[in-house]
N, CA, C and O atoms as a GROMACS GRO file, in nm:
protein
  360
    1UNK      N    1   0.084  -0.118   0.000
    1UNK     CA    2   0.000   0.000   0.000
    1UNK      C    3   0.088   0.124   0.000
    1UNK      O    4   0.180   0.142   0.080
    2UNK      N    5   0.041   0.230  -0.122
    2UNK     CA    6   0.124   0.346  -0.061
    2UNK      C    7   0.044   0.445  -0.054
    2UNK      O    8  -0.064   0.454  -0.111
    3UNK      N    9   0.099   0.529   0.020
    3UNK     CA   10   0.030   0.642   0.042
    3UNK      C   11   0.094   0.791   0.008
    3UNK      O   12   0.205   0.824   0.050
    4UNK      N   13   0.019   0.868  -0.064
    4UNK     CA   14   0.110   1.030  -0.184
    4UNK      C   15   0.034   1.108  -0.090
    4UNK      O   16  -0.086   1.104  -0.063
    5UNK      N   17   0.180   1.224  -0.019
    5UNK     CA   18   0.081   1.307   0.065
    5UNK      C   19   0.126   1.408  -0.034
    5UNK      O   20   0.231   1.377  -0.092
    6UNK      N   21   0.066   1.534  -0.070
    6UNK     CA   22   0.040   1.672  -0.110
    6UNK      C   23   0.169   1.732  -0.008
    6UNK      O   24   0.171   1.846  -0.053
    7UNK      N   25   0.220   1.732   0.041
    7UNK     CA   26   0.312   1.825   0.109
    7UNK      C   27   0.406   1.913   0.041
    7UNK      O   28   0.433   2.032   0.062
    8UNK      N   29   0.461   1.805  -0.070
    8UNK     CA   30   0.544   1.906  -0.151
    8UNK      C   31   0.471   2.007  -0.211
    8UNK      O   32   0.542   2.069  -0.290
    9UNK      N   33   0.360   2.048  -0.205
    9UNK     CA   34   0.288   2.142  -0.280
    9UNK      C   35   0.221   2.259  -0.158
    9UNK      O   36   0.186   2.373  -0.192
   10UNK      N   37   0.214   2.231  -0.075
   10UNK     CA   38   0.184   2.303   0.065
   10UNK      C   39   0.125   2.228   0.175
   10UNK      O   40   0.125   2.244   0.297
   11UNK      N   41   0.069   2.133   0.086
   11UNK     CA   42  -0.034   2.038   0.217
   11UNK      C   43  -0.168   2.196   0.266
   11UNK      O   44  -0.233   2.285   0.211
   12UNK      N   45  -0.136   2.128   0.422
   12UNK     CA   46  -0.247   2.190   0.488
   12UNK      C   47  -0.180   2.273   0.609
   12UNK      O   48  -0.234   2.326   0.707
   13UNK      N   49  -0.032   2.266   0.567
   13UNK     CA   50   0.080   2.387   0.663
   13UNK      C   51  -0.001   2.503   0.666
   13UNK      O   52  -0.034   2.550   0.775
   14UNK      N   53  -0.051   2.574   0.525
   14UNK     CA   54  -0.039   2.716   0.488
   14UNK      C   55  -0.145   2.752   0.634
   14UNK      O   56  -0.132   2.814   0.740
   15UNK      N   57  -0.263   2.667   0.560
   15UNK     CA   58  -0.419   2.679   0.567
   15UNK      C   59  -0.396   2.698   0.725
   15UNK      O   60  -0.438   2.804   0.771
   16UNK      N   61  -0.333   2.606   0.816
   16UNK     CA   62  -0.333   2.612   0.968
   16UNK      C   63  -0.303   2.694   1.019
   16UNK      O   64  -0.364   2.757   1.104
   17UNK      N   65  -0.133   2.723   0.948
   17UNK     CA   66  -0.118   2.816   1.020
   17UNK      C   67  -0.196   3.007   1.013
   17UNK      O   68  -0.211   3.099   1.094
   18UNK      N   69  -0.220   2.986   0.893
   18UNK     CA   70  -0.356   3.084   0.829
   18UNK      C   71  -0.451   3.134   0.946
   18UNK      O   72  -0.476   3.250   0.980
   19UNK      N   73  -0.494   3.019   0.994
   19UNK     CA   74  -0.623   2.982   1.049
   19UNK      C   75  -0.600   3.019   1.210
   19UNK      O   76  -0.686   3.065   1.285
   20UNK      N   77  -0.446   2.984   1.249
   20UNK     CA   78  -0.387   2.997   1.421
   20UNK      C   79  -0.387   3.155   1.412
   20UNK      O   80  -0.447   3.200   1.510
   21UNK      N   81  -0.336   3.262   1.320
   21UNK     CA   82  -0.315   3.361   1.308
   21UNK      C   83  -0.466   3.484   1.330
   21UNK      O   84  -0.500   3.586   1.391
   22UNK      N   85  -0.513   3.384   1.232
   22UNK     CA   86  -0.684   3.468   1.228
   22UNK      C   87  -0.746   3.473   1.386
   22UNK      O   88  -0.788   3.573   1.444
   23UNK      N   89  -0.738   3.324   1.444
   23UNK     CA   90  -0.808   3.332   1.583
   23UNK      C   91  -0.722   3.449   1.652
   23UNK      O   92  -0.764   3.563   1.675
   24UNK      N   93  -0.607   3.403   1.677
   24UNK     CA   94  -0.549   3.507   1.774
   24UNK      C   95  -0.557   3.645   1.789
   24UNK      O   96  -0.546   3.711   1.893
   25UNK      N   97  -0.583   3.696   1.632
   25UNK     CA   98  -0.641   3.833   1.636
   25UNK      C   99  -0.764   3.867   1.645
   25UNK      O  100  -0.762   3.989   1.630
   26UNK      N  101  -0.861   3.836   1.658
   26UNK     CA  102  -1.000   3.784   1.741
   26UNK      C  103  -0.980   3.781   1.844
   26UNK      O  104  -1.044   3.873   1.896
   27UNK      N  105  -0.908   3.709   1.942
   27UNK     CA  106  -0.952   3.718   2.066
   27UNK      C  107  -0.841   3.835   2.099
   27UNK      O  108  -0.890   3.904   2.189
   28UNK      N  109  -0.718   3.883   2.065
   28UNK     CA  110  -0.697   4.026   2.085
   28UNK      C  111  -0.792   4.142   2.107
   28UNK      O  112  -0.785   4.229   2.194
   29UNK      N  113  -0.896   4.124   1.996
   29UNK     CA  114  -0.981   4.270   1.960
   29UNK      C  115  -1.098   4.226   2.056
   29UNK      O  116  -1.149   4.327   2.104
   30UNK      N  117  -1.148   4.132   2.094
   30UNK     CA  118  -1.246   4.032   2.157
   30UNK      C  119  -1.201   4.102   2.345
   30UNK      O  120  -1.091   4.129   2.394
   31UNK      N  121  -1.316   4.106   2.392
   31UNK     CA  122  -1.268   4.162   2.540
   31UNK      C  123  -1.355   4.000   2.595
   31UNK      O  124  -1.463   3.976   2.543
   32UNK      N  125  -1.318   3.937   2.661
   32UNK     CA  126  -1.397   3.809   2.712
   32UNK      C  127  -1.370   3.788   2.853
   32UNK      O  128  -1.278   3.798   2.934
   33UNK      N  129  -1.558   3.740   2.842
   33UNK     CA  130  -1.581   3.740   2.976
   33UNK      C  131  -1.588   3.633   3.019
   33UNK      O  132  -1.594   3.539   2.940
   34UNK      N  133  -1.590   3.607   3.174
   34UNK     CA  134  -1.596   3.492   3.223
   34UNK      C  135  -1.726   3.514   3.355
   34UNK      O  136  -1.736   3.473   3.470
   35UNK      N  137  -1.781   3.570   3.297
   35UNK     CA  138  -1.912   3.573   3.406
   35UNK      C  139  -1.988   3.448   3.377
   35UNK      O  140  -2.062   3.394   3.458
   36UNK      N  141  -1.968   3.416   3.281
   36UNK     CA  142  -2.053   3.246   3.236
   36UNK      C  143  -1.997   3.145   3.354
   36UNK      O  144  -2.056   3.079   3.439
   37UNK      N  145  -1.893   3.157   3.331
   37UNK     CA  146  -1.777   3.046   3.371
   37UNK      C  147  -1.811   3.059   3.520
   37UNK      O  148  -1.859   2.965   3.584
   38UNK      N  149  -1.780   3.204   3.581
   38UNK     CA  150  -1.811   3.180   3.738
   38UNK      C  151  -1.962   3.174   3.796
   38UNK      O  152  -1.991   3.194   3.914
   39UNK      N  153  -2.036   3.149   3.710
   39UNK     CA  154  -2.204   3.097   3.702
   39UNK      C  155  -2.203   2.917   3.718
   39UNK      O  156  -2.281   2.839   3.772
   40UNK      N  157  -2.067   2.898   3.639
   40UNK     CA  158  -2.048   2.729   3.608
   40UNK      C  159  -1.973   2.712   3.727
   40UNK      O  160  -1.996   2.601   3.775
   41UNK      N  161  -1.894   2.776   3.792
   41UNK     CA  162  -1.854   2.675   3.950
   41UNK      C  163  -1.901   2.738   4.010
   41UNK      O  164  -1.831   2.734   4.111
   42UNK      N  165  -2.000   2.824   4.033
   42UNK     CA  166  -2.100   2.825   4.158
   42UNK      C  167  -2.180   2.706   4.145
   42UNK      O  168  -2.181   2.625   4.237
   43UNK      N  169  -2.248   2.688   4.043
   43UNK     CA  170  -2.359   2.588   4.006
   43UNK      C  171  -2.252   2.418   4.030
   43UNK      O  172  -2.285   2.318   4.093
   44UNK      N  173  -2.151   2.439   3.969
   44UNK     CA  174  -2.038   2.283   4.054
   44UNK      C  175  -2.026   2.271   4.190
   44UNK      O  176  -2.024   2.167   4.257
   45UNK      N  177  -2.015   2.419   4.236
   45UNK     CA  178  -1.993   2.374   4.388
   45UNK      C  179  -2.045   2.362   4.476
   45UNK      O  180  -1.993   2.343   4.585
   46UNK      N  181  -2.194   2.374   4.449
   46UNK     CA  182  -2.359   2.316   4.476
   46UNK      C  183  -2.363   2.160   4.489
   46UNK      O  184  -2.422   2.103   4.581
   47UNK      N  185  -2.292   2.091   4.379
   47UNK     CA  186  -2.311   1.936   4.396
   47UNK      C  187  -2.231   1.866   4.439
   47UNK      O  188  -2.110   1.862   4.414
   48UNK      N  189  -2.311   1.788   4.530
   48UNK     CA  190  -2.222   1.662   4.664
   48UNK      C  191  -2.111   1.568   4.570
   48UNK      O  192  -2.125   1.496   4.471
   49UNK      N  193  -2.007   1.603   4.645
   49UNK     CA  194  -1.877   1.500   4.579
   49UNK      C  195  -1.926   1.343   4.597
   49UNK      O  196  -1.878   1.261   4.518
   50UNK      N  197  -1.992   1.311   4.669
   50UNK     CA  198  -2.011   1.132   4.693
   50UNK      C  199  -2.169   1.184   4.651
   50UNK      O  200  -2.202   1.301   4.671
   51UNK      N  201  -2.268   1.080   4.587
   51UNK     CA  202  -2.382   1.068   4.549
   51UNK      C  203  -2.455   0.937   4.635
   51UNK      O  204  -2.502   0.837   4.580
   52UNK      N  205  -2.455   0.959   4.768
   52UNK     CA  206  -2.542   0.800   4.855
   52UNK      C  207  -2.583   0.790   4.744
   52UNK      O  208  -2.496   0.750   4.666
   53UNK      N  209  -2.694   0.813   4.693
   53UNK     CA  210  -2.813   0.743   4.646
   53UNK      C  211  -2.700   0.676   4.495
   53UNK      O  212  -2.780   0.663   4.403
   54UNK      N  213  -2.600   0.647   4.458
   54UNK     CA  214  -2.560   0.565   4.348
   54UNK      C  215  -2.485   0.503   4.446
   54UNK      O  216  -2.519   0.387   4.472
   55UNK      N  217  -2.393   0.549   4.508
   55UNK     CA  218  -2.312   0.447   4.615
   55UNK      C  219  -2.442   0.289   4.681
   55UNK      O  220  -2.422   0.168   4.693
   56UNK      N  221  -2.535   0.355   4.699
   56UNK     CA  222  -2.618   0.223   4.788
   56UNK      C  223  -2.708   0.148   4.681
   56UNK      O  224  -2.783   0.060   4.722
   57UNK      N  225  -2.702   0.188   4.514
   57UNK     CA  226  -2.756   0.119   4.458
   57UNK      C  227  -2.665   0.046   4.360
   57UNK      O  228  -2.706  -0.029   4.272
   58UNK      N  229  -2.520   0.078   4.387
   58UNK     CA  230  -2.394  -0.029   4.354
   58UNK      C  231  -2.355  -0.095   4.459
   58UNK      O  232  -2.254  -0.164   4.449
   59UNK      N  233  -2.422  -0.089   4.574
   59UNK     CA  234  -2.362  -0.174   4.705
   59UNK      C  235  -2.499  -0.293   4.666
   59UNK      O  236  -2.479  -0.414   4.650
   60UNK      N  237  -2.586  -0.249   4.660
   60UNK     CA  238  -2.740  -0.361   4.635
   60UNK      C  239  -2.718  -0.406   4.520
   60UNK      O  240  -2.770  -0.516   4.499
   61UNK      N  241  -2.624  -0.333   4.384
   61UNK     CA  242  -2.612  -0.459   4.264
   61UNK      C  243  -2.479  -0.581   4.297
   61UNK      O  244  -2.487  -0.698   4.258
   62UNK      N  245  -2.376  -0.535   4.363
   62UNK     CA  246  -2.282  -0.628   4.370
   62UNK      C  247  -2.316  -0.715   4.493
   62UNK      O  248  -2.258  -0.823   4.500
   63UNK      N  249  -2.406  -0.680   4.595
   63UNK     CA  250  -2.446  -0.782   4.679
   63UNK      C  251  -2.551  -0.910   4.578
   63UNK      O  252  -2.575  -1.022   4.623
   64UNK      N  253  -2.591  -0.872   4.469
   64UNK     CA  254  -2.712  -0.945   4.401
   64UNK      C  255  -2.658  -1.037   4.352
   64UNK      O  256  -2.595  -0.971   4.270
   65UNK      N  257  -2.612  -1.188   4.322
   65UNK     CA  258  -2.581  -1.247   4.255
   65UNK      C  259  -2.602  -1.284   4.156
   65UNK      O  260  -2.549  -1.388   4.118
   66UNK      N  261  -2.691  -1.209   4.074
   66UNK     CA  262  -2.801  -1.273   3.985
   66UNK      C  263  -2.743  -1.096   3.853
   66UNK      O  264  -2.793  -1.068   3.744
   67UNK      N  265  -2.648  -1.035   3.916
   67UNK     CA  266  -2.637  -0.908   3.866
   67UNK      C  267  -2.543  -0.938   3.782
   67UNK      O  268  -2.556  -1.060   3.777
   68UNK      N  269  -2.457  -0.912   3.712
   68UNK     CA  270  -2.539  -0.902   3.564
   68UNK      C  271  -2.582  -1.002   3.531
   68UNK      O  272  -2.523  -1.106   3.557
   69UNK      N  273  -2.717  -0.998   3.452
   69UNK     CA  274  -2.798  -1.089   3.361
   69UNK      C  275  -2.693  -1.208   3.344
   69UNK      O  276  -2.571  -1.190   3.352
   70UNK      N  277  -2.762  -1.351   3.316
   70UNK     CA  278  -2.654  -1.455   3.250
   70UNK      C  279  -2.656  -1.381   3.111
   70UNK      O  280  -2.539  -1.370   3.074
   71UNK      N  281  -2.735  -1.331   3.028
   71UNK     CA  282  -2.812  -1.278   2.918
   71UNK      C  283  -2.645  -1.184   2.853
   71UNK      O  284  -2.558  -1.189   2.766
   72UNK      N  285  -2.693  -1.104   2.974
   72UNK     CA  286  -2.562  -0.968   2.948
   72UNK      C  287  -2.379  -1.044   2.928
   72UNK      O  288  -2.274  -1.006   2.878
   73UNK      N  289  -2.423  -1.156   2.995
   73UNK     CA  290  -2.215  -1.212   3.028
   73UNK      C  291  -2.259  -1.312   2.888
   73UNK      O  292  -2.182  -1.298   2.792
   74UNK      N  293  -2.338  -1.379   2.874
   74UNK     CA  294  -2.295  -1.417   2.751
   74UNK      C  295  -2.293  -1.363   2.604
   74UNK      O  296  -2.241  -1.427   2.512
   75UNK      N  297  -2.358  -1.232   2.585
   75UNK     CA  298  -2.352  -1.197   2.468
   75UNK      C  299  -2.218  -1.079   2.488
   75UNK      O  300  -2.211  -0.991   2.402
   76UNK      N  301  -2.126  -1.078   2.587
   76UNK     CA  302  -2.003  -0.995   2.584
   76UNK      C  303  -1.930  -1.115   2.566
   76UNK      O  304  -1.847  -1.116   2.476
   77UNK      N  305  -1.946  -1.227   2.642
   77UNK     CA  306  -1.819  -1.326   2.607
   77UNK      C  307  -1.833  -1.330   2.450
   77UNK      O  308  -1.725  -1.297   2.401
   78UNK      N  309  -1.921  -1.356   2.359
   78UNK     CA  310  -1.959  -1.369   2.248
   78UNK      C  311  -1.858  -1.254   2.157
   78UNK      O  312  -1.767  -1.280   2.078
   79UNK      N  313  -1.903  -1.142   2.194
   79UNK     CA  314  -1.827  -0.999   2.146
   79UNK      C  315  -1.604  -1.025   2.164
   79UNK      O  316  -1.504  -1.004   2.096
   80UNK      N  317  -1.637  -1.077   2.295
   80UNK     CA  318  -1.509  -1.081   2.297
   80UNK      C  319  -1.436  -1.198   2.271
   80UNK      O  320  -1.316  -1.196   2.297
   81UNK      N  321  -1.497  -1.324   2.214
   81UNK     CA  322  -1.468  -1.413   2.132
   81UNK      C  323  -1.438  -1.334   1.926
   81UNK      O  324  -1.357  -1.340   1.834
   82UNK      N  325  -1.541  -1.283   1.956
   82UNK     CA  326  -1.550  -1.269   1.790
   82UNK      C  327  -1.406  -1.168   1.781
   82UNK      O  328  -1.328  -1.196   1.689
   83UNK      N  329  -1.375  -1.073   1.857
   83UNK     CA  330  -1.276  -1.009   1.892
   83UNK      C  331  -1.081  -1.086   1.906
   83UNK      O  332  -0.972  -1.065   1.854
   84UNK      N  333  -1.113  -1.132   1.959
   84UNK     CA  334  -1.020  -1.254   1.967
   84UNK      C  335  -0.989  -1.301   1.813
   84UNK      O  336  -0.884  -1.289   1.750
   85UNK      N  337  -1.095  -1.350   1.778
   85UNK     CA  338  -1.032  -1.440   1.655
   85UNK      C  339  -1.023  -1.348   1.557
   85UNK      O  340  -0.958  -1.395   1.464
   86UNK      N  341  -1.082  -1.173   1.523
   86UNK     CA  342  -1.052  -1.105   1.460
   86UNK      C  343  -0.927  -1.128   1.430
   86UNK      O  344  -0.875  -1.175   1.329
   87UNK      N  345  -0.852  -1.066   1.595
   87UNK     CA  346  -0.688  -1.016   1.571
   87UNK      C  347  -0.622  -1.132   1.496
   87UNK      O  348  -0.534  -1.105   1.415
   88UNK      N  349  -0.659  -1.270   1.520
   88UNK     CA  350  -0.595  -1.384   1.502
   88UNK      C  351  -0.581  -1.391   1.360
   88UNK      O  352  -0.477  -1.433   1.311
   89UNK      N  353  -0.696  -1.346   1.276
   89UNK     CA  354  -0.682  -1.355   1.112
   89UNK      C  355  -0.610  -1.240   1.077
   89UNK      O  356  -0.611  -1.227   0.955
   90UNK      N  357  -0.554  -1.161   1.128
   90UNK     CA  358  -0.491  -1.058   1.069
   90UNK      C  359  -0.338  -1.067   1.050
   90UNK      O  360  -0.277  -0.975   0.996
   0.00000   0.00000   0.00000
């Protein structure tokens, strides 16, 4: 297999660096605010670092023996069979 890149002709150098130049003078002329942003960690630092209510309903699935489905473990062993013998033909 080969592969012809365009580089000797400019590629996509010009265009990028084109493109890095344009933003930067935008956000020069651009005055930006961050009143959004300190709206977004007030509203983060409102919510509880530990969540009980998921902690005690992963303590009640791994106490369940019956958790995951037989349903669910055999159609991943399946996935990760077919997976397996992928790599093997390659």
């Amino acid at each position: 297999m080969q592969i012809h890149t365009n580089l000797a002709s400019g590629g996509l150098n010009k265009v990028v660096g084109a493109e890095v130049k344009a933003r930067s003078a935008n956000l020069e002329k651009s005055q930006v605010s961050f009143a959004e942003s300190d709206s977004l960690d007030q509203s983060l630092s409102k919510i509880p670092d530990v969540r009980t209510e998921e902690i005690s309903r992963a303590r009640a699935l791994v106490a369940d023996p019956s958790y995951p489905p037989r349903e669910t473990i055999r159609r991943l062993s399946n996935l990760l069979a077919l997976e397996m013998v992928g790599r093997t033909e390659e």
